[in-house]
C-alpha positions, 0 to 999 in steps of 0.5 A: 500500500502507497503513502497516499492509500495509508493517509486516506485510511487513517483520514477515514478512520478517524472520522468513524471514530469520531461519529462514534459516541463517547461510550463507544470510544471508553467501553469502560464506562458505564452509563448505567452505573451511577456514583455518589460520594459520601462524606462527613463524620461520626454519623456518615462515618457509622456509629450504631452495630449493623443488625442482621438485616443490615448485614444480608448482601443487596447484591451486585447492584449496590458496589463499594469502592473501599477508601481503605484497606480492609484485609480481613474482608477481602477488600483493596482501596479502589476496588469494587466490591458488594456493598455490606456495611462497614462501608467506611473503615474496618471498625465503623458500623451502619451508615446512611448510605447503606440504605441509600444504596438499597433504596436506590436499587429497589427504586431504579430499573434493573439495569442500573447499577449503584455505587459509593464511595465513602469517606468519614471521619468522627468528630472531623469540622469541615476545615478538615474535608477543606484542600486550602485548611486539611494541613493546618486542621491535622497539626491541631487534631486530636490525639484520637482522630489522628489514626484516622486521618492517617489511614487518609493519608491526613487529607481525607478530600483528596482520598475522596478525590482520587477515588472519584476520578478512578471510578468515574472510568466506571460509571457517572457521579450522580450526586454527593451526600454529607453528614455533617456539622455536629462539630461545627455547631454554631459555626456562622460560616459553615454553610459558605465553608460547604459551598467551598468543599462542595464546589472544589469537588464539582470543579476537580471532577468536572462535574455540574452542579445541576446534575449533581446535587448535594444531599445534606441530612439532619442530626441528631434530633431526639425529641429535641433533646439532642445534643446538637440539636441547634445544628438543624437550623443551619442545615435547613438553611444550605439551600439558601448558599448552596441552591442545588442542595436538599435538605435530609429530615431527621425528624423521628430517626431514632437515635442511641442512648448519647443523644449525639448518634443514630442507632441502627433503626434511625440510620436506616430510616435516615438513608432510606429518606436520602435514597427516597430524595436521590430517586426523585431527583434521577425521575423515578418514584422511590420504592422503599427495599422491605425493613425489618421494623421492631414490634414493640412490645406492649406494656399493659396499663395496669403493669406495676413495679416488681418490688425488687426494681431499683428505685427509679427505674422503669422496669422489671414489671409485672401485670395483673396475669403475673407476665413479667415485663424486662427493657436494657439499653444494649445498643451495640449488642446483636442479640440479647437473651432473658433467662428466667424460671429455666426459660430462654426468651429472645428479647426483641430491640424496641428501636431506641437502643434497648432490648425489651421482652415479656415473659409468660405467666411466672408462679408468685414468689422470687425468681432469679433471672439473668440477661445474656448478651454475647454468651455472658448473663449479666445483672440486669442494671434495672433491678437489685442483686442478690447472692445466687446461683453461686455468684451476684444474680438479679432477681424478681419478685412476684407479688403474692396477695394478702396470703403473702402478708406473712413475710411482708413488713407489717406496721404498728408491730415492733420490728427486729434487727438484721446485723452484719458481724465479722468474727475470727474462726481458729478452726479456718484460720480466717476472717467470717462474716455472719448475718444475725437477728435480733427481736425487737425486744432485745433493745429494750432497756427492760430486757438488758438481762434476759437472754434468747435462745438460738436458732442457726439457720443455713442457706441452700447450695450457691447462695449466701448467708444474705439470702434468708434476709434477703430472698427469704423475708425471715425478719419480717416473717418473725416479726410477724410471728413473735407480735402474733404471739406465734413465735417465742422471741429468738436469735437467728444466726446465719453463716455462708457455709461455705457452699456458696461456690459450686460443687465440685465433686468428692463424696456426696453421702449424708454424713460424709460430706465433702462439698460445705464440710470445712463449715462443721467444725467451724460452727461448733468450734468458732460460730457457736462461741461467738454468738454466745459471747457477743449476745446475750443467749441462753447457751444450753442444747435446749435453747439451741435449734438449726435448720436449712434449705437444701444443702442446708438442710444437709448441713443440718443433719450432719451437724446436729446429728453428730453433736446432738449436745449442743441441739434439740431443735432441727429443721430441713426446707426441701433438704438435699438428703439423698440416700440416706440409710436410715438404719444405719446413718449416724451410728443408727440413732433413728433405731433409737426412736425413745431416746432420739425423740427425748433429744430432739423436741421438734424435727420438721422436714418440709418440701414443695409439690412440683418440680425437683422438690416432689423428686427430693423424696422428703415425704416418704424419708418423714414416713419411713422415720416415723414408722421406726417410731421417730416423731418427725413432723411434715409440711408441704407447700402446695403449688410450689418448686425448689423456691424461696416461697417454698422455705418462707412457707416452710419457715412459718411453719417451723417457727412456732414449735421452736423452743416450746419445750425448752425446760 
């Protein structure tokens, strides 16, 4: 081929490409794939836990360009990849573009893709996103905001330029969004220093604003008291400097517990609302993607205050069906667990931050409970703690009615006293503390003389010496008692027993206990003595008693039964005495029936009917005793399990039998 053949084909050649459009020459370049910039701080940036619905992939339409690295999900600064929060930086949470993005895609035909390109920082004033005021801004920033500088290069508007120039290969830059303006609250300039950042923009990509708005949204409102709250005015006003911007409403977005950031509801609601502003903009109608909306759960009028609710707080709650009522702020947590009465209840996010659930109809008396956030139970903050379940536990009560008024605190009767002593045990080499009553009478100057008898009382298995005053009722319950005229007036000593941690193994027989035996010698060596010298008592085994509840009751038979010189009364609240040969255990003193019975002047053994309390065998343990002649004595709670209403029953009982035939 000639020169002048060669000249003419390219002539010819050219002038084809020329008549070519734009998307003919850059393949590359997809109309159908818009782009939108994200810039601003903490609320942009993403402060609220993204939820399971937040963390389901919208698919190939809705792409990020990552600002950063993000190794551990695969992602590379600058290249694209499917849209799943965190958007901005490995460690942040939900923002408002996610929803902007799934609202986009569900309001825009099926051929049109959807990309963003995110950069944030929290806390950052909007000299920071300013090329002329960045240097100057990192010199003076924060000791906490300069990690996240750096990980733009200290100058985050360029990290967004650049990217935006590299996408803009890919597709179109529809619009900007901004969140921003809680750090420049007040700031007379703000709006003009905006118009600067925003304009910058529009000139470095070669963009016009007419076709590329700014969408600027709202902080924090809650209910007017957020925080920064005074910032709205200004924002209101943008359309006033900035003429292609819209303002983004966050009236109703729900917001975290700092009054400063939006939780995950109020986030989604608020970028649904950009997406809705940004689809009216391109000319379609916006089509909101399906949210998963917290049902709140109801609370009935008539719900009152558990009594055990900490003064303040607005729950736990109980409504007439005896349903219990439970709210925690947990905003982060992604899931939250009620555990009460052997029941797992899913507690169900209200919207605001909190966690809320409604149990079923719960059995009157008190209820340990925990709440389980990430495989741990905690104490719920919202009521009082009590020693259980071998560690601090929450707890609820549900009322009884005028049947319960036997433990409750009565007025116009004279109450006793509940103190708190600490003595040295040789037996342990070891400081102890025990719980004593004292009647109300023991104050009294008339009886400064007069001595009481004793009645050493004992837990059950993971609790503690607090728990008969506390769980138990026991003070009013004698109170009561002794102002009726039922009960003789008495001292009642109540001791750890060193059961409160778990058992752990070692032999479990009635009478050769590992598991609470180091309290044994404890109490007959170092217990007994303290009592006796710091009160006024009557020291003799006839005006000595001791009982428990489970392993407390336990504890009671083996240490009555092998120092039946220093006790005549015993009592046993749904004991732990498990296979236990009756003829043979403790050197076969139920084989001698007279002289057992002339040493014991009352044995009473208790249970409930449901539950691990009918399985306890109590009752044929009480008939086998006395068919060899032993004058055992029982007493069933009807309706109730191995509870605290079960022992406070079974206390009533035992009480009034106590130191009768003291001679």
């Amino acid at each position: 081929m000639n020169d002048m053949k060669l000249s003419n084909l390219k002539i010819m050649l050219t002038m084809a490409l020329l008549a070519l459009p734009l998307s003919r020459i850059n393949a590359a370049v997809d109309p159908n794939f818009y782009i939108f910039l994200c810039f601003g701080q903490s609320n942009m940036e993403g402060a609220a836990r993204p939820e399971a619905q937040d963390l389901a992939s919208p698919g190939p339409r809705f792409l990020l360009m990552p600002a950063v690295d993000d190794p551990g999900r695969g992602r590379k600064m600058g290249e694209w990849c499917e849209a799943v929060p965190p958007l901005c930086r490995p460690s942040n949470g939900l923002t408002p573009a996610d929803w902007f993005g799934r609202t986009l895609i569900n309001s825009l035909p099926k051929d049109i893709k959807v990309g963003v390109i995110h950069v944030a920082i929290g806390g950052i004033k909007i000299e920071g996103f300013m090329p002329d005021q960045i240097q100057e801004y990192a010199k003076t920033a924060p000791d906490w905001m300069i990690p996240m500088l750096a990980a733009y290069d200290n100058n985050p508007y360029q990290r967004l330029v650049d990217l935006a120039k590299k996408a803009q290969k890919d597709g179109v830059i529809k619009g900007i969004l901004m969140h921003q303006g809680e750090s420049n609250t007040g700031d007379p300039e703000w709006a003009n220093k905006v118009e600067k950042v925003y304009d910058r923009l529009l000139g470095d990509l070669k963009l016009k604003p007419e076709e590329v708005p700014l969408l600027a949204g709202e902080v924090v409102q809650a209910d007017g008291k957020g925080v920064c709250i005074g910032m709205n005015k200004q924002i209101d006003e943008l359309p006033n400097t900035i003429h292609t911007s819209q303002v983004i409403s966050s009236t109703g977005c729900t917001n975290g517990p700092d009054r400063l950031h939006f939780d995950a509801a109020g986030y989604r609601e608020l970028g649904c609302r950009y997406g809705e502003a940004m689809a009216r903009f391109l000319g379609y109608e916006p089509v909101r993607p399906h949210i998963d909306m917290p049902q709140p759960i109801e609370v009935p009028t008539d719900a009152v205050l558990a009594e055990t609710t900490i003064p303040g707080c607005e729950f736990p709650k109980v409504d007439r069906e005896n349903r219990a009522y439970f709210r925690i702020e947990a905003p982060e947590a992604r899931k939250v667990v009620l555990d009460i009465c052997s029941k797992k209840y899913d507690m169900k996010p209200d919207g605001k931050g909190g966690w809320m659930a409604v149990t079923d109809p719960l059995a009157a008396g008190f209820h340990y409970y925990f709440i389980n956030i990430g495989g741990v139970n905690f104490v719920d903050p919202s009521t009082e703690t009590f020693f259980g379940c071998n560690r601090q536990a929450g707890g609820i009560e549900i009322a009884e009615g005028p049947e319960g008024n036997y433990y409750r605190p009565q007025q116009d009767i004279a109450h006793g006293q509940v103190r708190s002593i600490y003595y040295f045990a040789q037996s342990s080499n070891e400081w102890r503390h025990a719980m004593v009553y004292t009647p109300a009478e023991y104050e009294l100057k008339k009886n400064v003389k007069k001595r009481y008898p004793v009645l050493y009382l004992q837990h059950g298995m993971g609790e503690d010496e607090t728990g008969w005053s506390k769980q138990g009722h026991m003070q009013h319950i004698l109170d009561n008692a002794i102002a009726n005229g039922e009960a003789v007036p008495m001292i009642v000593v109540m001791e750890s027993g060193d059961i409160k941690a778990p058992f752990r193994g070692g032999d479990n027989r009635q009478g050769f206990s590992t598991y609470g035996n180091s309290f044994y010698d404890v109490m007959i060596n170092d217990l007994i003595p303290t009592i006796d010298r710091q009160f006024r008592t009557l020291t003799d085994r006839d005006h000595r008693a001791m009982a428990g509840l489970s392993w407390g009751g336990h504890q009671t038979f083996d240490i009555v039964l092998n120092h039946l010189d220093k006790f005549s009364y015993m009592g046993s609240f749904s004991g732990a005495i498990f296979g236990l040969d009756l003829k043979t255990a403790y050197d076969g003193v139920f084989n001698r029936a007279d002289e057992f019975n002339k040493q014991i002047h009352y044995l009473f053994m208790m249970s409930g009917t449901e539950g691990m309390d009918k399985m306890f065998g109590t009752k044929k343990m009480v008939d086998d005793l006395q068919a060899m002649g032993i004058n055992a004595h029982y007493y069933e709670s009807t309706g109730t399990d191995h509870e605290w209403l079960t022992w406070r029953r079974g206390f009533k009982e035992f009480i009034p039998h106590l130191f009768k035939k003291a001679k």
